[in-house]
C-alpha positions as CSV (number, residue, x, y, z in Angstrom):
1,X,-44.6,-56.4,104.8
2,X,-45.2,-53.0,106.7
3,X,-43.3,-52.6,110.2
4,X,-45.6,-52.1,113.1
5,X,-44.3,-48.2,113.2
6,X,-45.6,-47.7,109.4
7,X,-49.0,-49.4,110.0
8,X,-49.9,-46.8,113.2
9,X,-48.7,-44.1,110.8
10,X,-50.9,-45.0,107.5
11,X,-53.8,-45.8,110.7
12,X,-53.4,-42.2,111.6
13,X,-53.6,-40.7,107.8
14,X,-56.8,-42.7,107.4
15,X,-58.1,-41.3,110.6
16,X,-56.7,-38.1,110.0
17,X,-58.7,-38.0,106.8
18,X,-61.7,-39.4,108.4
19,X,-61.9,-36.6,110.7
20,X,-61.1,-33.9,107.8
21,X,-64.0,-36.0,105.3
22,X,-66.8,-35.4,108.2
23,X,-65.5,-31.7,109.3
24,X,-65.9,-31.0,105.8
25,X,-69.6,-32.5,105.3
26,X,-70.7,-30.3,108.8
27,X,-69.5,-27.2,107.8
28,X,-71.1,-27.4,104.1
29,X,-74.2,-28.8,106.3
30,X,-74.0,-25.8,108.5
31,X,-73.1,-23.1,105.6
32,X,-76.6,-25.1,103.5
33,X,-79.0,-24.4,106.6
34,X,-77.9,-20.7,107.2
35,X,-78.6,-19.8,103.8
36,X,-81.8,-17.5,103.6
37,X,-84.9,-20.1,102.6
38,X,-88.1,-20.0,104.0
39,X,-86.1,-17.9,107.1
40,X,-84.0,-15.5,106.5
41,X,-80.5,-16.2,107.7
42,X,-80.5,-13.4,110.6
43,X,-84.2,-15.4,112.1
44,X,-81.8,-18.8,111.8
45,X,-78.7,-16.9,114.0
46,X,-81.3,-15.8,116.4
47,X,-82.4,-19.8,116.9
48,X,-78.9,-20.5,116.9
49,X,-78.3,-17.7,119.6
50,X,-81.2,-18.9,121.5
51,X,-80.3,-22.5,121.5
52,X,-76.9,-21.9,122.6
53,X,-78.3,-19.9,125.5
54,X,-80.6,-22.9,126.2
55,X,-78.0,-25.2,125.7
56,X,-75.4,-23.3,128.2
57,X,-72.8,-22.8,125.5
58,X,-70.7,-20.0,126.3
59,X,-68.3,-20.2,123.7
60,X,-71.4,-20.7,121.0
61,X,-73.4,-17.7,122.8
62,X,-70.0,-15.5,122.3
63,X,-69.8,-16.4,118.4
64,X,-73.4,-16.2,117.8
65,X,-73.6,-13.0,119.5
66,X,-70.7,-11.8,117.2
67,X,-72.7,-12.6,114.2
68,X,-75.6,-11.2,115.1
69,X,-74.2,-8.1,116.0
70,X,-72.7,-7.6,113.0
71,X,-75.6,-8.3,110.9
72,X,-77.1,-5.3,112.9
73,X,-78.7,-6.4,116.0
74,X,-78.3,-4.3,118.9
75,X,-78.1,-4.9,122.5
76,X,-81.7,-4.3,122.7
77,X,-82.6,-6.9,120.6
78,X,-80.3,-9.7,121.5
79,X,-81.6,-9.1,125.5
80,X,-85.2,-9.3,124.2
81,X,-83.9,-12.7,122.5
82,X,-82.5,-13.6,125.9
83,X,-85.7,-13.3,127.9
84,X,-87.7,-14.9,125.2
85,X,-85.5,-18.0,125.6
86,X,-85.2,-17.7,129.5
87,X,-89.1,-17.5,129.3
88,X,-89.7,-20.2,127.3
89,X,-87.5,-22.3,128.9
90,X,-89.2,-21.7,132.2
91,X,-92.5,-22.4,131.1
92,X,-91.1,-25.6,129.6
93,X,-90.2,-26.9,132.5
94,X,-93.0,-25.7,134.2
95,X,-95.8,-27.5,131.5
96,X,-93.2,-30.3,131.7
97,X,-93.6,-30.7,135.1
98,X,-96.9,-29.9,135.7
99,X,-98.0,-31.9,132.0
100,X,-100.4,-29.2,131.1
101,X,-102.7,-29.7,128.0
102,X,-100.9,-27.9,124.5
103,X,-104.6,-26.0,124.2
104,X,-104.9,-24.5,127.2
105,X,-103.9,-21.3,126.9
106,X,-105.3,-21.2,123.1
107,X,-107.7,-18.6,124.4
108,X,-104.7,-16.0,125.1
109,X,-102.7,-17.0,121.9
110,X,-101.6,-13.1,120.4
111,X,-102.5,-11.5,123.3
């Protein structure tokens, strides 16, 4: 029979394990979707950079901004990637609040 002390420890392993099993499967998720497919991996950093900025991630807006500078972005680009998200996240809210039709702009699409 195992002692009370034993069974928390083995718990713990299978726990332990647990945690390193689904670690595991999100980073090989993560390391799948950033591989160039229909986007090319420096379009799917700039989504990630712009949903960490919409998400209010600090320490995810740090580490994408890392990568994306040294895939070659400069400042330039990542502050033209910061008002296209603080844009967009305005007019959400503002369509959001106002429920505005998807078409009604479709006049101005390009311009």
């Amino acid at each position: 029979m195992v002692g009370f002390d034993e069974a928390v420890l083995q718990r713990g392993a299978q726990v332990q394990s647990g945690i390193d099993l689904e670690r595991d499967q999100w980073w090989s998720r993560e390391k799948a979707t950033l591989r160039d497919g229909r986007l090319e991996r420096l379009e799917k950093e700039y989504v990630a950079f712009a949903t960490a900025i919409a998400s209010d991630a600090p320490y995810s807006v740090r580490l994408r901004k890392e990568l994306l500078t040294r895939m070659g972005a400069g400042e330039e680009q990542l502050f033209e990637a910061l008002e296209v998200v603080e844009l967009f996240h305005k007019n959400t809210k503002f369509t959001e609040g106002l429920q505005l039709e998807p078409g009604l702009w479709s006049d101005s699409a390009g311009a």
